[in-house]
BAPA-251850 format. One record per residue (C-alpha): y, x, z; residue in three letters. Coordinates in pm, 1 decimal. Last residue first. Layout:
north,east,up,resn
Y,X,Z,ALA
...
This chain:
north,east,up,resn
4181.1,-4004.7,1344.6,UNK
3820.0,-3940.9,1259.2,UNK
3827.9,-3713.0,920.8,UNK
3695.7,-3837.5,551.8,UNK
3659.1,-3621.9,260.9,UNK
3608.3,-3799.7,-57.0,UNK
3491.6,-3585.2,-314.3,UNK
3472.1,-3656.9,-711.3,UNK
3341.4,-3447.3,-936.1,UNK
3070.0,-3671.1,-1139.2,UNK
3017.9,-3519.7,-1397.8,UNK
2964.3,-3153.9,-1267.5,UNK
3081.3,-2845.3,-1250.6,UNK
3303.0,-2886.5,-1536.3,UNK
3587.2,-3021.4,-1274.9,UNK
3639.3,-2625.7,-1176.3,UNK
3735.9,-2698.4,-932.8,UNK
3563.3,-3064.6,-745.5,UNK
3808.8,-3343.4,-761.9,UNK
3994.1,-3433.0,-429.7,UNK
3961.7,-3789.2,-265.5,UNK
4157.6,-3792.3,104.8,UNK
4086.0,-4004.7,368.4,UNK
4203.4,-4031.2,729.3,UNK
3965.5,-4215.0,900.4,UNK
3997.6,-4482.4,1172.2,UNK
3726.4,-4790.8,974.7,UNK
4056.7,-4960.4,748.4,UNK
4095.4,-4589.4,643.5,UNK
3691.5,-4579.3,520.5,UNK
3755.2,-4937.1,315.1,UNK
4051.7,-4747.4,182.3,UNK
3892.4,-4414.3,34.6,UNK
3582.4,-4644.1,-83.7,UNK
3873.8,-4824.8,-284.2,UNK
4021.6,-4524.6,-392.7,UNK
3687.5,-4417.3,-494.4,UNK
3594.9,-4688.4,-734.9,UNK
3967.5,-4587.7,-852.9,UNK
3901.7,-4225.0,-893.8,UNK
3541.4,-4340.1,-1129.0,UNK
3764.9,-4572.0,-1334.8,UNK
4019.6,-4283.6,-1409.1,UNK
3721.1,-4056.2,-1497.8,UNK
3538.8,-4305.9,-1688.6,UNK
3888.9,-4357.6,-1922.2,UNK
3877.2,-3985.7,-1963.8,UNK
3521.1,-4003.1,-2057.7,UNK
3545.0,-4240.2,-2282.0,UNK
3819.2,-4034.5,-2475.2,UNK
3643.8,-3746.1,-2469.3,UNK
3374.6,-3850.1,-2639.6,UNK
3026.0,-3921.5,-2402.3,UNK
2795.6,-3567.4,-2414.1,UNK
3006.6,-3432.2,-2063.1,UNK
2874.4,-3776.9,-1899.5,UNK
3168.8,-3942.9,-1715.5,UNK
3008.1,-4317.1,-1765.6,UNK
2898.0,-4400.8,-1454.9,UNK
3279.4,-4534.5,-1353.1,UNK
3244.4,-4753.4,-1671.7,UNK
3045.8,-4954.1,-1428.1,UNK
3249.1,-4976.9,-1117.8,UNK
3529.0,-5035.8,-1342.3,UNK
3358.1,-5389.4,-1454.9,UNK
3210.6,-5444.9,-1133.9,UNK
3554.3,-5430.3,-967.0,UNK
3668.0,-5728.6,-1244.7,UNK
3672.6,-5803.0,-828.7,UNK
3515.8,-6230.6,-918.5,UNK
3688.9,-6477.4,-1135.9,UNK
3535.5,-6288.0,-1451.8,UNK
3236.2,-6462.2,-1332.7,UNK
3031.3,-6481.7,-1664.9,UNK
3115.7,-6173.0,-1807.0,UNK
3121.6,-5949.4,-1505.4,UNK
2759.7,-6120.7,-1404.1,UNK
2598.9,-6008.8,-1744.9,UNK
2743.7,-5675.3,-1692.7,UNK
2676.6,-5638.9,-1330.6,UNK
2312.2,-5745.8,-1407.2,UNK
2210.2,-5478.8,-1667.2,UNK
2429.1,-5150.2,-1527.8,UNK
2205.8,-4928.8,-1695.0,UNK
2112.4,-4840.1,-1324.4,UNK
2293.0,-5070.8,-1031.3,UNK
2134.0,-4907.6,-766.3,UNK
2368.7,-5188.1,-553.5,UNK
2545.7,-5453.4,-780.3,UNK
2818.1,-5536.7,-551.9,UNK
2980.9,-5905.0,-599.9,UNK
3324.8,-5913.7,-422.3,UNK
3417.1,-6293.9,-351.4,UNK
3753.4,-6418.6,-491.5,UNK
3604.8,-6749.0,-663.2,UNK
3314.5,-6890.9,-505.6,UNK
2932.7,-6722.0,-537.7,UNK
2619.2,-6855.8,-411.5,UNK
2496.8,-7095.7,-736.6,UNK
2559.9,-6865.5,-952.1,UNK
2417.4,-6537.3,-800.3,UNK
2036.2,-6715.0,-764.8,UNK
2093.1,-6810.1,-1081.2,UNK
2196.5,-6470.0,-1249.8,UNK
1874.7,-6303.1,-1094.7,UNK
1627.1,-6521.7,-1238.5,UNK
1795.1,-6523.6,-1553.3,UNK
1825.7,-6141.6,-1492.2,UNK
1476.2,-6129.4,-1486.4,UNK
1395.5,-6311.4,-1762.8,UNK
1635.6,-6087.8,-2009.5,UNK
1473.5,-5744.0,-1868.4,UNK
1140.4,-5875.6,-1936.6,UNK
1241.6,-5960.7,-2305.6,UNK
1391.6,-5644.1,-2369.7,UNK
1117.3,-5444.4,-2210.1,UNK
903.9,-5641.2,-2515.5,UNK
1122.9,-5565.9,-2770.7,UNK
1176.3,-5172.6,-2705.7,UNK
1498.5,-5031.1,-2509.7,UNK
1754.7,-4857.2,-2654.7,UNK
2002.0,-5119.7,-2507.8,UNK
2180.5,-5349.3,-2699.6,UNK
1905.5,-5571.1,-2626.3,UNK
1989.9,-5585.6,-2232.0,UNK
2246.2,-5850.6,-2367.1,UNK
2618.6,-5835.8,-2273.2,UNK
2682.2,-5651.7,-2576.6,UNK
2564.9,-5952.1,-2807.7,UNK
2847.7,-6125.0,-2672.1,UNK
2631.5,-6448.6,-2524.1,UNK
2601.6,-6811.0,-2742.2,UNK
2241.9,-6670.6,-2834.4,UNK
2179.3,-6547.9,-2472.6,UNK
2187.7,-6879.8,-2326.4,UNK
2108.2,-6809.0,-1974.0,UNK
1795.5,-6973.4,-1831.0,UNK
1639.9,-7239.0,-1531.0,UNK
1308.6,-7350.0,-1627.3,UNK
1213.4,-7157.4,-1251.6,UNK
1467.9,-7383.6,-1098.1,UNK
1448.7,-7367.0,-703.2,UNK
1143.3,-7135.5,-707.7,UNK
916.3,-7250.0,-421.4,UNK
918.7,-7045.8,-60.1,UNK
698.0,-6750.3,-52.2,UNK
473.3,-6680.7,242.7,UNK
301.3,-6373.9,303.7,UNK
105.3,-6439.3,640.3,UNK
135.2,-6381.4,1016.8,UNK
-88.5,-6618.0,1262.7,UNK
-169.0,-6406.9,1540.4,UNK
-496.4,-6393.2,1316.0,UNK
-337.1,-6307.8,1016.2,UNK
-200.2,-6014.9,1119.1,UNK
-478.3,-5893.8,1275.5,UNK
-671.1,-5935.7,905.2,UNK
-340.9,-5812.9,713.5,UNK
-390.0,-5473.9,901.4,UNK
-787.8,-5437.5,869.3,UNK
-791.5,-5486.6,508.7,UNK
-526.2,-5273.7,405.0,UNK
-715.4,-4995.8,294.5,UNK
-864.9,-4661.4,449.4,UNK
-1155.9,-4814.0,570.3,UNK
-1291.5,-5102.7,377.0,UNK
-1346.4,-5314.4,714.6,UNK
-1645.9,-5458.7,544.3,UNK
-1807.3,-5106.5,494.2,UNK
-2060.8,-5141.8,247.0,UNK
-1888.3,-5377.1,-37.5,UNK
-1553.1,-5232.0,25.4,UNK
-1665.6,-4873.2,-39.4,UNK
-1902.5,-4988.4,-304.7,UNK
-1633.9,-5103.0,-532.1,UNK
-1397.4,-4821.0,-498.7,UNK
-1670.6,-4610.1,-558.3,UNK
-1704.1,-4872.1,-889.5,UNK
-1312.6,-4841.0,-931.7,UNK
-1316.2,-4445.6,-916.7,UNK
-1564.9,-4391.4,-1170.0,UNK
-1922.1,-4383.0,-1137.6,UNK
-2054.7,-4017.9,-1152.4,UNK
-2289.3,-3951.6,-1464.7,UNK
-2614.1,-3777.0,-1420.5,UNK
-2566.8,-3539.7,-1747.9,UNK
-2349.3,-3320.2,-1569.5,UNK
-2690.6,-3201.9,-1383.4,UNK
-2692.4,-2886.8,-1600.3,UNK
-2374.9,-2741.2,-1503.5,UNK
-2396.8,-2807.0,-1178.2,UNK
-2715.5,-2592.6,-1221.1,UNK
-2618.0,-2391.3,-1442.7,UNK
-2297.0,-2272.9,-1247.5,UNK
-2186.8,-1943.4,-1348.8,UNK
-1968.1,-1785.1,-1086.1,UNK
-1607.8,-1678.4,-1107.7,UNK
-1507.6,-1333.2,-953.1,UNK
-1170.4,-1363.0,-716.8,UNK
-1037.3,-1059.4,-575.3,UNK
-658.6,-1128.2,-668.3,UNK
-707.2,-866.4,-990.5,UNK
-982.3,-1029.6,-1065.4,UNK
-825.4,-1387.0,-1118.5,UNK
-557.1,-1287.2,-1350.0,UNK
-796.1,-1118.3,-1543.7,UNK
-1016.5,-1452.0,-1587.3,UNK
-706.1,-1704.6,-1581.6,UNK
-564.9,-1511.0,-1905.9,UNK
-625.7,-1739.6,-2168.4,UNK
-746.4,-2079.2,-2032.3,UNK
-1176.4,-2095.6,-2078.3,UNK
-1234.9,-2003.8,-1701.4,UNK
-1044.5,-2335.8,-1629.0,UNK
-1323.4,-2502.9,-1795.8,UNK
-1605.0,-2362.9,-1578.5,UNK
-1445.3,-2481.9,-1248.9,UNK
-1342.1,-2814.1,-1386.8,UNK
-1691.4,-2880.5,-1493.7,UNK
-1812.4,-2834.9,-1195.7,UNK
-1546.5,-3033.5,-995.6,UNK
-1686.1,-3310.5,-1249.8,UNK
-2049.1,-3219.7,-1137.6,UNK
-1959.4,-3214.0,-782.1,UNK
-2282.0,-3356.9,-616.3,UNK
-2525.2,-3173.7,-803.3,UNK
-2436.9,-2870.4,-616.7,UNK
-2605.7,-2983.3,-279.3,UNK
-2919.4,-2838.4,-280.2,UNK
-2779.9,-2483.8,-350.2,UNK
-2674.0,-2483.0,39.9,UNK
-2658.0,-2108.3,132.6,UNK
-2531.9,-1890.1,-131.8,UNK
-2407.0,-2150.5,-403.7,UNK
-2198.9,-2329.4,-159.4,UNK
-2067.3,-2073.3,5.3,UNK
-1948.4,-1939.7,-346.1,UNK
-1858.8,-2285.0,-452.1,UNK
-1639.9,-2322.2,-168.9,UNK
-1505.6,-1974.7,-237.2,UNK
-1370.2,-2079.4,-561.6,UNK
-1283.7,-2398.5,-463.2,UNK
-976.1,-2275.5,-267.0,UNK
-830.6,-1994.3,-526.8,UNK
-881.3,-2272.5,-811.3,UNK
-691.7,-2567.7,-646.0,UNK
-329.1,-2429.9,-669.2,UNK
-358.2,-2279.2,-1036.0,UNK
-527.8,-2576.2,-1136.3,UNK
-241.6,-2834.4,-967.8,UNK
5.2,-2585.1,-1177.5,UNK
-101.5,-2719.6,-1484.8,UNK
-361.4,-2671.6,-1754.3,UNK
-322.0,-3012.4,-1943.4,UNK
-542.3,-3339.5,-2006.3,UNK
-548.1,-3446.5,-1681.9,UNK
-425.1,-3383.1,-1347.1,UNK
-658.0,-3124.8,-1263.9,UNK
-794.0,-2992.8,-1606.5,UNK
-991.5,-3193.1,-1868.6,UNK
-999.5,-3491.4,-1745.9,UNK
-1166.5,-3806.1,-1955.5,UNK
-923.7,-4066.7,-2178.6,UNK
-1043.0,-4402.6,-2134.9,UNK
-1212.9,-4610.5,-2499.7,UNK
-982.9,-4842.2,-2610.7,UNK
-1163.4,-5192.8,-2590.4,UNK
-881.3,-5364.7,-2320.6,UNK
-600.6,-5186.3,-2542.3,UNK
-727.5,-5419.9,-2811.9,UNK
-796.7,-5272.0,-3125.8,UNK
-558.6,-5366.5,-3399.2,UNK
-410.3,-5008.5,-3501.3,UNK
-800.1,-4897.0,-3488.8,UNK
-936.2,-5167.1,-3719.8,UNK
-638.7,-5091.2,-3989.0,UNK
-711.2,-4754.1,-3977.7,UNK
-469.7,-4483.8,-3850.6,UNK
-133.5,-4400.2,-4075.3,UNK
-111.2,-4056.2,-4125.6,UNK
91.8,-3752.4,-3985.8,UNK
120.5,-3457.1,-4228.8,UNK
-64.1,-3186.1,-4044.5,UNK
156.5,-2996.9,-3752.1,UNK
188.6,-2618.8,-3810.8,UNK
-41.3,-2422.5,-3609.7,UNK
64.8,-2359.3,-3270.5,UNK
-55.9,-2017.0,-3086.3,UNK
-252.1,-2120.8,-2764.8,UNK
-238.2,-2247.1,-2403.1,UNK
-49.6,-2634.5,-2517.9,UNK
-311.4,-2684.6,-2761.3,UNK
-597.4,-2587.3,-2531.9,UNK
-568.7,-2933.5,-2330.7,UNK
-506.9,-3157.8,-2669.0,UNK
-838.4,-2998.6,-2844.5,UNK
-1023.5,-3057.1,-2521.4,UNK
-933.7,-3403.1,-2484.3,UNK
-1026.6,-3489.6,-2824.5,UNK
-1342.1,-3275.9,-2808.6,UNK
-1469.8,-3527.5,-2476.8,UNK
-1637.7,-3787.9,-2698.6,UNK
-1793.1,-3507.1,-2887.8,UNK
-1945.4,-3399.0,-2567.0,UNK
-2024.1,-3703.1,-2418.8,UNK
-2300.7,-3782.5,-2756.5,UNK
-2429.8,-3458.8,-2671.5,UNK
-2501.8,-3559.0,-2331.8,UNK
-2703.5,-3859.7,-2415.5,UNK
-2666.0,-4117.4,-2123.5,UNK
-2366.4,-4320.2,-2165.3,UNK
-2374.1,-4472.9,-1784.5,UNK
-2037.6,-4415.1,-1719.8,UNK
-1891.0,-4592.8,-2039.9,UNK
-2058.9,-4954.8,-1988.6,UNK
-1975.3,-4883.4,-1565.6,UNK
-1657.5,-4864.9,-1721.4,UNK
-1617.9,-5195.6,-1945.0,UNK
-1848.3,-5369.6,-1640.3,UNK
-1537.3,-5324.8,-1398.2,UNK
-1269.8,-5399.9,-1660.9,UNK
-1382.3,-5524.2,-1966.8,UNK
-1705.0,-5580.5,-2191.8,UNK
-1844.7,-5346.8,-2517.9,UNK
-1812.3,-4993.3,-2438.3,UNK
-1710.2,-4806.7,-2788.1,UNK
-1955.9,-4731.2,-3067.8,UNK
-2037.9,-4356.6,-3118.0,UNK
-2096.0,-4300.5,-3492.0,UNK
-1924.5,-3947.2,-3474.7,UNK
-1630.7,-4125.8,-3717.7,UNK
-1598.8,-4409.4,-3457.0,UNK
-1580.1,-4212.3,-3174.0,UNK
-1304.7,-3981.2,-3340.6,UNK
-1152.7,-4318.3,-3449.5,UNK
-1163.4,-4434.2,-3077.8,UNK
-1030.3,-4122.4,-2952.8,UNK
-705.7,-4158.1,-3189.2,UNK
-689.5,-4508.0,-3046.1,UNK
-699.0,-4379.2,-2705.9,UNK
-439.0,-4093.2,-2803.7,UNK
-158.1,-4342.8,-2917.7,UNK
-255.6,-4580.2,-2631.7,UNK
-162.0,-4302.9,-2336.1,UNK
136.2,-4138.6,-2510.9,UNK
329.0,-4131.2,-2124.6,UNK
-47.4,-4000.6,-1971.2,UNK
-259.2,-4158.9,-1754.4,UNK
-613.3,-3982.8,-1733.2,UNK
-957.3,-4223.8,-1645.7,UNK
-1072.4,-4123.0,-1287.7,UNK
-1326.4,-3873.8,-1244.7,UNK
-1156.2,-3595.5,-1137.8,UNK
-1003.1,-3771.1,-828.7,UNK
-1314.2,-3932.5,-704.5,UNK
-1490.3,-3491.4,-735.4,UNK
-1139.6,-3391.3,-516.9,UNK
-1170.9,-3691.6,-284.7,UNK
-1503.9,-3557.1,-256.6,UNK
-1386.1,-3177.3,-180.3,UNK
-1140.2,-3382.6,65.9,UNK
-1386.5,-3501.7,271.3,UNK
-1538.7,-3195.5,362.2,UNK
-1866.4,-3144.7,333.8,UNK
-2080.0,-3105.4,669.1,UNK
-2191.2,-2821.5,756.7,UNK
-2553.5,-2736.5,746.8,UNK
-2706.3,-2486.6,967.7,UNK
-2399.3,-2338.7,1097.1,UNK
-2245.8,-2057.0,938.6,UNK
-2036.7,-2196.9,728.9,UNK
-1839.9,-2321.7,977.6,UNK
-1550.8,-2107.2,950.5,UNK
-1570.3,-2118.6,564.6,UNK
-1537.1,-2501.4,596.7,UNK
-1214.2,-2462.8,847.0,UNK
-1079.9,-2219.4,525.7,UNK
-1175.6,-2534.3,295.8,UNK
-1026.7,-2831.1,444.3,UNK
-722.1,-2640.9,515.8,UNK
-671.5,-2545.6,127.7,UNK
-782.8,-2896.0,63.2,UNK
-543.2,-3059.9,291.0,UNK
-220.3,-2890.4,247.2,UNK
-98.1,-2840.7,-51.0,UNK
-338.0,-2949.2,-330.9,UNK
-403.0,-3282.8,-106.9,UNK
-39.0,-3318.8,4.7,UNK
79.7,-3281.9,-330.7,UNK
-183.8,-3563.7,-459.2,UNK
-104.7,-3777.3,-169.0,UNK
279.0,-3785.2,-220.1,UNK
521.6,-3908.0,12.4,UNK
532.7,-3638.1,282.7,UNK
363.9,-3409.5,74.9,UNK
698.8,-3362.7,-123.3,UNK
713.0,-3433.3,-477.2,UNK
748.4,-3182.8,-713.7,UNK
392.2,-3102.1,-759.4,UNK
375.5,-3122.0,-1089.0,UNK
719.8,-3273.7,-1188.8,UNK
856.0,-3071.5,-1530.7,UNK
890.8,-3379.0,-1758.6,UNK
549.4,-3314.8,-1808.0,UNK
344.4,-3058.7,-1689.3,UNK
512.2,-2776.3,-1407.1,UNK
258.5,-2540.0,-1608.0,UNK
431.3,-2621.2,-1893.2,UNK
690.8,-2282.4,-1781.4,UNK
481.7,-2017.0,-1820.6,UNK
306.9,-2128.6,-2120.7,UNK
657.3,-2091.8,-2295.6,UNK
629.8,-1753.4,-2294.4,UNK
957.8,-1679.9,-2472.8,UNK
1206.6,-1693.1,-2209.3,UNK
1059.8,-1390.8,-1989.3,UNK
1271.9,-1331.4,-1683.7,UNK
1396.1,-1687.0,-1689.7,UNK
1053.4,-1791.7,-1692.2,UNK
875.7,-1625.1,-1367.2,UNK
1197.1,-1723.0,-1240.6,UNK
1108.1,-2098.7,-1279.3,UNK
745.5,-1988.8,-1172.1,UNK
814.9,-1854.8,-883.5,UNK
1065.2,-2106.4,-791.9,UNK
778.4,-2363.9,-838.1,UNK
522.7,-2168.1,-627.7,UNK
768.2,-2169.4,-400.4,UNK
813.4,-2509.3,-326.9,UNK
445.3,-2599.9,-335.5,UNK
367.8,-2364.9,-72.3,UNK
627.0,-2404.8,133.9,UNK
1008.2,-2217.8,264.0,UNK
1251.2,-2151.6,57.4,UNK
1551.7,-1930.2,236.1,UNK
1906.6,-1909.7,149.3,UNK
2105.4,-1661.8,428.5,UNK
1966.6,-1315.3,388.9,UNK
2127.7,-1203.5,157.9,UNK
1903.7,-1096.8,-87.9,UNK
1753.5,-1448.4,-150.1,UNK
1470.0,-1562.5,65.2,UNK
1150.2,-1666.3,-40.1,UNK
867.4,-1822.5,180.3,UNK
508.3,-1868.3,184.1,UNK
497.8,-1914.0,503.0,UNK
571.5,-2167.8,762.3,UNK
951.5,-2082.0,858.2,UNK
1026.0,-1992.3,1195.7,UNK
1105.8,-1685.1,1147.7,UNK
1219.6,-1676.2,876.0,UNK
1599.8,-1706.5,872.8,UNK
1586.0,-1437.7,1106.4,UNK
1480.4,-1192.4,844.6,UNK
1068.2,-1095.5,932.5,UNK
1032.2,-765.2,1096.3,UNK
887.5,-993.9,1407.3,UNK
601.4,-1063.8,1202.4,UNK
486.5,-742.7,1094.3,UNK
500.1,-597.2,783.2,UNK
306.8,-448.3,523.1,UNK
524.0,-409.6,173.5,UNK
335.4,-457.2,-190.6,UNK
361.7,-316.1,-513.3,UNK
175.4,-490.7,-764.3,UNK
138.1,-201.0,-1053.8,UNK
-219.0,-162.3,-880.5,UNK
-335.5,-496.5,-946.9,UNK
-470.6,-663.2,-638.3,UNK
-863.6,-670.7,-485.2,UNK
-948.2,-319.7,-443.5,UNK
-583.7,-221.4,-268.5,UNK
-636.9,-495.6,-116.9,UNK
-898.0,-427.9,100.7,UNK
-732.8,-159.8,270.0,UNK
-530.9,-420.3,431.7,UNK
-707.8,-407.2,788.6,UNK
-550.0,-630.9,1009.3,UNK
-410.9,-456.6,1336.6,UNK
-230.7,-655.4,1477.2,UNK
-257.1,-1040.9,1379.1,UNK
-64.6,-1247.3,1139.0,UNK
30.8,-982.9,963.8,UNK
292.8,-1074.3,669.2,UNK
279.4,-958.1,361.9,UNK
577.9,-869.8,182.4,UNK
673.6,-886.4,-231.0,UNK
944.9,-767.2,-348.0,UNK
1001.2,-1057.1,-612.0,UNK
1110.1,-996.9,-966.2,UNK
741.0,-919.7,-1114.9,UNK
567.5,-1166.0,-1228.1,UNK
283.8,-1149.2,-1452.4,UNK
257.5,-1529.9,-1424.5,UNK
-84.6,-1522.5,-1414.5,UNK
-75.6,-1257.0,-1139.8,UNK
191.3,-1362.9,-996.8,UNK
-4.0,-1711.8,-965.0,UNK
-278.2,-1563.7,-846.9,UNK
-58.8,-1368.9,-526.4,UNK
68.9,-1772.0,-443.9,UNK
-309.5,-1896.6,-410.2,UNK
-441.0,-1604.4,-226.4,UNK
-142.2,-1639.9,11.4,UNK
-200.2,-2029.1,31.1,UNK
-564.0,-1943.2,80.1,UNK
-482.4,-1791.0,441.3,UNK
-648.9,-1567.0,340.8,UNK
-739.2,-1321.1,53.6,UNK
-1118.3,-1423.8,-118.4,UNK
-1392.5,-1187.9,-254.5,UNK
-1628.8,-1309.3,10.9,UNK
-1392.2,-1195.5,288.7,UNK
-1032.7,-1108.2,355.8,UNK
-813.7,-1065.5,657.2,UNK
-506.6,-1234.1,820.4,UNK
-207.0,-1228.7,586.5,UNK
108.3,-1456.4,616.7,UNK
332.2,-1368.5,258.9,UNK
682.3,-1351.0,230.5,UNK
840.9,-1307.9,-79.0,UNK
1164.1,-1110.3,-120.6,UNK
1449.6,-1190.2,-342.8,UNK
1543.8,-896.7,-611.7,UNK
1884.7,-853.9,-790.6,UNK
2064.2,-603.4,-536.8,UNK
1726.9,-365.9,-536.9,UNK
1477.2,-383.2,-241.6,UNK
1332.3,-32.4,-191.6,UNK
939.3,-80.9,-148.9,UNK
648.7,25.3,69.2,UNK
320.1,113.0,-41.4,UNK
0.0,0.0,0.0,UNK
């Protein structure tokens, strides 16, 4: 190991180290976050680990991580303040004072400046999947986060503790894990590639599951050749590697089949998992990899038995191996994939998908544990139910036709259908506001969005705060709008906040609203600083 000279530019990573065994670094999260540099082939952090306990021995590394890593050994009280009492992994800027603390969190920074360093691998940067959210979400509110986060990799080092028994039990979240994987993929061009799957079935002479719903899937589950589930499963492969490799130039796009354009969405055939969280190699892989690995191993050593019960987690295991780069990037963090024939091999005994588990949950434990089945049944017995009182005019509706047409959601870019929906709930909306409101009352349109009921309501009540009118042109301040517009959403925007700037004087404050310098910063500029008189 060697120590390193921070430069001006550098932020340091923190790493908690405690020892290392079976080819694996621990805690996880440190093996997780050192194969992602790896991947990444990043470079721009100094890089400290952390003893958790004096002495650790760390000559192990120097086996297990690259040699042009360079890595610092410190304890934990040489930690910067702002540390301290951060759970680690953590990165903090040179100064001292900005700290990000969390796996997920800094896996994402790493890879943002894994990016900036080198713009042209754009692999580097899909691994935060579409729209740029894996794992974005806190654990607080997310359960997939907070099972790639926190629960498997804890699941898995107590696991490795117990190994040693006779038989320890599996953990829960390994199966959540193998429910997880076999659930059909959403994705935002979900019916495009269904249908394209369906003429791929149809060209290989494999007939889609006849049926819906429940008996649809069990249909599809129980498709017993596994030759037949491997040409079935070529679309998704061909879309997961597309993303990891060179681009060929897109063919000439054609118009499908008549019989495919008019298949039912109800008889298009699911789309399987390829990687974690669907069709794509994503950060969720690069997070679940380091942990399973030495499940497997464990797994593999002592309890063989019990490897036909994650054939999808299989799968995944032997798939990821296929992404360019995982392999290296694996060995230099210590971690040596195994060949799994015998998961491999038992792939053919097809898992029931998530609704039949589902399914069998609730039909062998009546209390469906987990669900919402115990709550609503005390509630109901002291006598507590959902109750909703009658529509008081559901035939009730706006006439659009004799509307402005720029009143309607229409104008929007929005497609037919969501045009339609958007229309019937504002009727139902509209009414309600109709028959409550009286000349002179302030209507606020809270989360107000496109702005869809505040319009319609603006127009029909001009009576009432024309407020909502400059509370909507407020929103529009956007740097792409002409300059004229936004000029006039400026001024509306200052006297929205006038008024907030009032209703906080009328409170004890002394208020003052000062635009942000430079004003470019952002669109929406505007500060109101309020002070108790």
């Amino acid at each position: 190991m060697k120590g390193i000279k921070k430069s001006a530019t550098e932020e340091s990573l923190y790493l908690e180290y405690s020892h290392q065994t079976e080819g694996c670094i621990f805690p996880l999260h440190t093996s997780v976050t050192l194969f992602l540099l790896a991947y990444c082939d990043c470079k721009v952090f100094n890089v400290c680990l952390v003893l958790a306990k004096e002495p650790a021995d760390t000559s192990l590394l120097r086996k297990a991580l690259s040699q042009d890593v360079e890595i610092q050994v410190i304890s934990r009280q040489e930690l910067p303040p702002i540390v301290q009492n951060c759970c680690l992994p953590a990165v903090v800027e040179q100064s001292d004072i900005f700290c990000r603390a969390g796996l997920a969190v800094v896996l994402r920074h790493i890879i943002q400046k894994s990016y900036e360093a080198e713009p042209s691998r754009k692999e580097i940067l899909e691994l935060l999947g579409f729209k740029k959210t894996c794992l974005k979400a806190c654990a607080e509110v997310s359960q997939w986060t907070r099972l790639c986060e926190l629960t498997i990799p804890l699941a898995v080092e107590n696991f490795l503790q117990e190994s040693s028994d006779q038989s320890p039990t599996i953990p829960e979240e390994i199966i959540q894990l193998e429910r997880k994987l076999s659930e059909p993929v959403r994705v935002h061009n979900d019916d495009k590639l269904r249908r394209q799957k369906l003429k791929q079935q149809k060209a290989a002479g494999v007939g889609p599951p006849s049926g819906k719903g429940k008996a649809k899937n069990k249909a599809s589950a129980q498709q017993a050749p596994r030759e037949l589930a491997g040409q079935s499963k070529s679309l998704e492969l061909k879309l997961a590697f597309s993303k990891l490799t060179v681009q060929e130039e897109p063919a000439a796009a054609s118009r499908e089949p008549s019989h495919i354009r008019k298949a039912k969405a109800t008889d298009l055939p699911p789309l399987e998992h390829v990687f974690a969280e669907g069709l794509y190699f994503t950060l969720a892989d690069i997070v679940l990899l380091p942990c399973i690995h030495p499940f497997l191993v464990i797994i593999c050593k002592k309890f063989s038995e019990k490897l036909e019960q994650f054939p999808l987690l299989a799968s995944w295991y032997q798939r990821i191996q296929e992404v360019p780069k995982v392999k290296t990037s694996a060995s230099k963090c210590g971690i040596h994939f195994l060949y799994l024939p015998e998961l491999l091999n038992s792939t053919s005994k097809q898992h029931l998908n998530s609704n039949e588990v589902t399914a069998v949950e609730e039909q062998n434990d009546p209390l469906f544990t987990g669900g919402p089945r115990p709550t609503m049944t005390k509630l109901m017995e002291k006598g507590i139910e959902a109750m909703f009182s009658p529509h008081p005019c559901p035939a009730w509706t706006l006439d659009w036709n004799s509307l402005p047409a720029a009143v309607s959601p229409k104008e929007g870019k929005m497609s037919t259908d969501r045009a339609l929906r958007k229309q019937q709930q504002l009727n139902n909306l509209v009414y309600v506001v109709l028959n409550q409101v009286k000349p002179g009352d302030r209507i606020v349109d809270f989360c107000s969005g496109g702005g869809h009921v505040g319009i319609v309501l603006a127009h029909m009540l001009p009576s009432c705060q024309e407020h909502m009118i400059l509370c909507r042109f407020a929103d529009q301040t956007a740097v792409q709008l002409p300059p004229k517009r936004r000029l006039i959403g400026k001024q509306c925007m200052c006297l929205v906040d006038l008024d907030r700037a009032t209703a906080a004087e009328e409170h004890g404050y002394s208020v003052q609203v000062i635009s942000m310098e430079p004003e470019s910063c952002s669109p929406k500029n505007n500060m109101i600083v309020g002070v108790p008189v």
